[in-house]
N, C-alpha and C positions, 0 to 999 in steps of 0.2 A: 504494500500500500504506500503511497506517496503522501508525503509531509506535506504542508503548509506551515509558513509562518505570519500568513497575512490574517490582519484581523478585521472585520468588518464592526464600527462601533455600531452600526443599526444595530447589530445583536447582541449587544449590552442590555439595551433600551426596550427591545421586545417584548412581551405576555409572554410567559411558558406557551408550549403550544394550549393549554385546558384554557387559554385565556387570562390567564392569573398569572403574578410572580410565583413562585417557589418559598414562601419565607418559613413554609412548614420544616425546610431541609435546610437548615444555614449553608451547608457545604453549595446547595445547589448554584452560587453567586461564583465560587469560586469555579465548578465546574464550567461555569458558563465563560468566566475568562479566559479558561485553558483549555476547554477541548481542542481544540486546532492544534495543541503545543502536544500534545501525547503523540506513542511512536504508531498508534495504533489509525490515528486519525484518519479519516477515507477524503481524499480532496472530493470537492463539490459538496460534500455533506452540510447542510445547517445546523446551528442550534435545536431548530425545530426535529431535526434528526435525532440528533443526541440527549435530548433532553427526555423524551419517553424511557431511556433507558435508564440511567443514571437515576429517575426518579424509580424503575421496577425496581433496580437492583437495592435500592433504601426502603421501597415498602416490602418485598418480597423479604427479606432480610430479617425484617421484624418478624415474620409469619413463621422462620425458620426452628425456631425449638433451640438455639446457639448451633446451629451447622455449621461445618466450616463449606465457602461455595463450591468448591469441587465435588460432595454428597451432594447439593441440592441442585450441581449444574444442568442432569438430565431434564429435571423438571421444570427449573427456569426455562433454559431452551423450547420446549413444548408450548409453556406459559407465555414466551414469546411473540410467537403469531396470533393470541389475540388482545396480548399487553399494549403491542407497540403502536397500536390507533395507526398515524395518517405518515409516520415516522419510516424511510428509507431503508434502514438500516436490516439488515439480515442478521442473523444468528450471531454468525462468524463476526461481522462490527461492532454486532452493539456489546457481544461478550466483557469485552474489554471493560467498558463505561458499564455493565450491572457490576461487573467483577468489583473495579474500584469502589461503586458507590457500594456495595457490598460488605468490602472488608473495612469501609469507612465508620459505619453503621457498626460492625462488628466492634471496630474500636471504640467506638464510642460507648457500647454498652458498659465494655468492660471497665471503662473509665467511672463510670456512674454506679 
């Protein structure tokens, strides 16, 4: 997959795709600044892409019982095709963005 380093500020500025910010997921601001900057990043992809996932991977996460993501990676994937609404992204992309916001969430429980 090919990198990007350009950033579009419209997509600072944008609604989550649901029409809302994110402020349920603090991380979600910061994801929103860096997508483009990970190795995983798909050029052409939006925010709007990314952001369905990043948000399954923080709610699915919660739902988990403490799994680590590779136990519940079958099921995300599955969970996938009717998680990702209006979002680009296949399996294999958005992996990466559940993964992170996954073990994000993970840390943070443990922290609390």
């Amino acid at each position: 997959m090919e990198r990007s380093h350009r950033h579009d500020p419209a997509d600072a500025q944008r609604p989550a795709p649901s029409g809302r910010h994110d402020e349920a997921f603090p991380d979600m601001h910061r994801y929103r600044r860096e997508f483009r900057d990970v190795p995983s990043y798909s050029v052409g992809r939006t925010w709007s892409d990314y952001a369905p996932a990043y948000r399954y991977g923080r709610l699915q996460r919660g739902a988990s019982a403490g799994r680590p993501f590779e136990q519940a990676e079958a099921a995300l994937a599955r969970g996938w095709r009717d998680a990702r609404g209006a979002s680009r992204l296949n399996w294999a992309e958005a992996r990466p963005a559940v993964m992170a916001a996954w073990n994000d969430a993970l840390a943070e429980a443990r922290h609390n």
